[in-house]
N, CA, C and O atoms as CSV, one atom per row, in Angstrom:
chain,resi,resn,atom,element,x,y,z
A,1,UNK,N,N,3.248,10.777,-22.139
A,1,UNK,CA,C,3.539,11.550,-20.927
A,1,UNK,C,C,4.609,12.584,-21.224
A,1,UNK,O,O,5.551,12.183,-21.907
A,2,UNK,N,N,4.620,13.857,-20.821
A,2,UNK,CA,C,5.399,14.587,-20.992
A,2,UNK,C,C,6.428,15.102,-19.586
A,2,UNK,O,O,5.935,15.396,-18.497
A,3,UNK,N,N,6.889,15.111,-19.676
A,3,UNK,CA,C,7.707,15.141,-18.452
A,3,UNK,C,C,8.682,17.033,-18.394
A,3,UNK,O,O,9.650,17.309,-19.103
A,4,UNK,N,N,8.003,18.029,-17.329
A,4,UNK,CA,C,7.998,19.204,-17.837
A,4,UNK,C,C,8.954,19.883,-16.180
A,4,UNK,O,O,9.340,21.046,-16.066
A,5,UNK,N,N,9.077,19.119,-15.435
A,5,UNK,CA,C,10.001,19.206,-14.771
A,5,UNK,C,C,11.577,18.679,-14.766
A,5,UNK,O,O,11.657,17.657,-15.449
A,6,UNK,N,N,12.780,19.051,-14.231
A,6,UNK,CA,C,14.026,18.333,-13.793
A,6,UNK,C,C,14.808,17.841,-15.015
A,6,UNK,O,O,14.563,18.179,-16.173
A,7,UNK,N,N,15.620,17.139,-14.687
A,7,UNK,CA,C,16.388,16.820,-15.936
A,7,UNK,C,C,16.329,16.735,-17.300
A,7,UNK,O,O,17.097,17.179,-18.154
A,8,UNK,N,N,15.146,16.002,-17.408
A,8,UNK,CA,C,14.425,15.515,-18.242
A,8,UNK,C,C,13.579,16.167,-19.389
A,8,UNK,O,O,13.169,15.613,-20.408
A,9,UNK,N,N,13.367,17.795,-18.898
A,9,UNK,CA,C,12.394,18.727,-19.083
A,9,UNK,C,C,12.220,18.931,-20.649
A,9,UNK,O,O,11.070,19.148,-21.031
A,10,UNK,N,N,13.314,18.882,-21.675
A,10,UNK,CA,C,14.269,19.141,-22.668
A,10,UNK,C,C,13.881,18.123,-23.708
A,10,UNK,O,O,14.058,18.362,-24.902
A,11,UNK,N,N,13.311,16.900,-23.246
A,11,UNK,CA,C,12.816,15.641,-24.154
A,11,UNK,C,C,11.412,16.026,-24.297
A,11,UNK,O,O,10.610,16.801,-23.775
A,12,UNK,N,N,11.469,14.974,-25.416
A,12,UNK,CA,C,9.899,15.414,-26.033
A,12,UNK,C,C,9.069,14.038,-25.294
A,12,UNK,O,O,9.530,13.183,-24.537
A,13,UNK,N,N,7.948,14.170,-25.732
A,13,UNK,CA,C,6.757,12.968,-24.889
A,13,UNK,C,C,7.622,11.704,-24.915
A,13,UNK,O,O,8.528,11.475,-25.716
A,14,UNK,N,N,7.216,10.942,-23.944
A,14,UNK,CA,C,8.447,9.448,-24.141
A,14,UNK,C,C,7.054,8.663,-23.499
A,14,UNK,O,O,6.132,9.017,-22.763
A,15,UNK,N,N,7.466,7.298,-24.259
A,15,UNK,CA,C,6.390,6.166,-23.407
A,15,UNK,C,C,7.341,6.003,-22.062
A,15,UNK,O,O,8.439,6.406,-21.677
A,16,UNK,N,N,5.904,4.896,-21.420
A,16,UNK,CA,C,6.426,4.853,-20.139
A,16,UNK,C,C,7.602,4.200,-19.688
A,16,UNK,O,O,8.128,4.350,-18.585
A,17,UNK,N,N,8.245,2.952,-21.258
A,17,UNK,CA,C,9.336,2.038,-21.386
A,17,UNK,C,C,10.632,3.159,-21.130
A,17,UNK,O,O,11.605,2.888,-20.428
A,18,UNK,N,N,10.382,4.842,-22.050
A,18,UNK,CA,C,11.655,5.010,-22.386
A,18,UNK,C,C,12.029,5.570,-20.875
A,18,UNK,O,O,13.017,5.291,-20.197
A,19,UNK,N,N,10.598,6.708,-20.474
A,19,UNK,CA,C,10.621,7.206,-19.003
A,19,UNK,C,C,11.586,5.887,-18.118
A,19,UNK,O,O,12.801,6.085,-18.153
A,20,UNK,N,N,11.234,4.901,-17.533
A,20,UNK,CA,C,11.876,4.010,-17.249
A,20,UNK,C,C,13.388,3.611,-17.509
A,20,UNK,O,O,14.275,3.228,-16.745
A,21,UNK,N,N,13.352,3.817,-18.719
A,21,UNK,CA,C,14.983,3.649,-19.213
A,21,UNK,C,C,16.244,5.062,-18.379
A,21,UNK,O,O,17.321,4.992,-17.788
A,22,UNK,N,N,15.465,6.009,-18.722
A,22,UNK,CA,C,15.696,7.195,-18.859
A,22,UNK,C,C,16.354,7.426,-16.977
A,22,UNK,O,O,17.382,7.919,-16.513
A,23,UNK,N,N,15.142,6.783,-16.367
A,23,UNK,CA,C,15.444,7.289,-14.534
A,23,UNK,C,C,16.629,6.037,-14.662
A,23,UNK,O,O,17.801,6.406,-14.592
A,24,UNK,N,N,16.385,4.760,-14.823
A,24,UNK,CA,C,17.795,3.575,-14.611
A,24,UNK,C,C,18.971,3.995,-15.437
A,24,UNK,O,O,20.004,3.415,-15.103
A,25,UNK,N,N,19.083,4.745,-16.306
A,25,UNK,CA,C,20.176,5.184,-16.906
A,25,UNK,C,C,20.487,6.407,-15.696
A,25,UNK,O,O,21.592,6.109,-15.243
A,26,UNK,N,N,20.089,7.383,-15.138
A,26,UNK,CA,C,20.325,8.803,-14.484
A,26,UNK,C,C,20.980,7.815,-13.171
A,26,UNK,O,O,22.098,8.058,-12.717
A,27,UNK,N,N,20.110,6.670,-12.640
A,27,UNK,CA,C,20.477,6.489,-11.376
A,27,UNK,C,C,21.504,5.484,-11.518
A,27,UNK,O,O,22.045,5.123,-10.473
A,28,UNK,N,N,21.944,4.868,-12.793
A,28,UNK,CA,C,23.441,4.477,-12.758
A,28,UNK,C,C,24.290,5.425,-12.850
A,28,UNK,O,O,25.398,5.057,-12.461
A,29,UNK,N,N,24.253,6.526,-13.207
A,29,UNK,CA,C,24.947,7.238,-13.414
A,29,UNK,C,C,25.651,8.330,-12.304
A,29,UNK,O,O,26.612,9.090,-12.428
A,30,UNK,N,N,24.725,8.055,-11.157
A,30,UNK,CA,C,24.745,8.384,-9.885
A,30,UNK,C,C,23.829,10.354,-10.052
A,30,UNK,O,O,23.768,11.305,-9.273
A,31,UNK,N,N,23.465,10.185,-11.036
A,31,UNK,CA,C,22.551,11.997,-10.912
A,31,UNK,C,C,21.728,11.948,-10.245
A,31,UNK,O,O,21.457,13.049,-9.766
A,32,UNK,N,N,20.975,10.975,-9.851
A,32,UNK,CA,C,19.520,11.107,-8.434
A,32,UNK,C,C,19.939,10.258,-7.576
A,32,UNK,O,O,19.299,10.054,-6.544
């Protein structure tokens, strides 16, 4: 999956584990 919007835009294809990692890391972090 490539993810071609928002924060994220900047990373290359990620499985759906890292996608996952990726939003629980942003939303501890308080960015969404």
């Amino acid at each position: 999956m490539r993810v071609t919007q928002g924060t994220f835009s900047f990373l290359p294809d990620l499985t759906d584990e890292q996608i996952a990692r990726q939003v629980d890391y942003a939303l501890s972090q308080g960015w969404a």
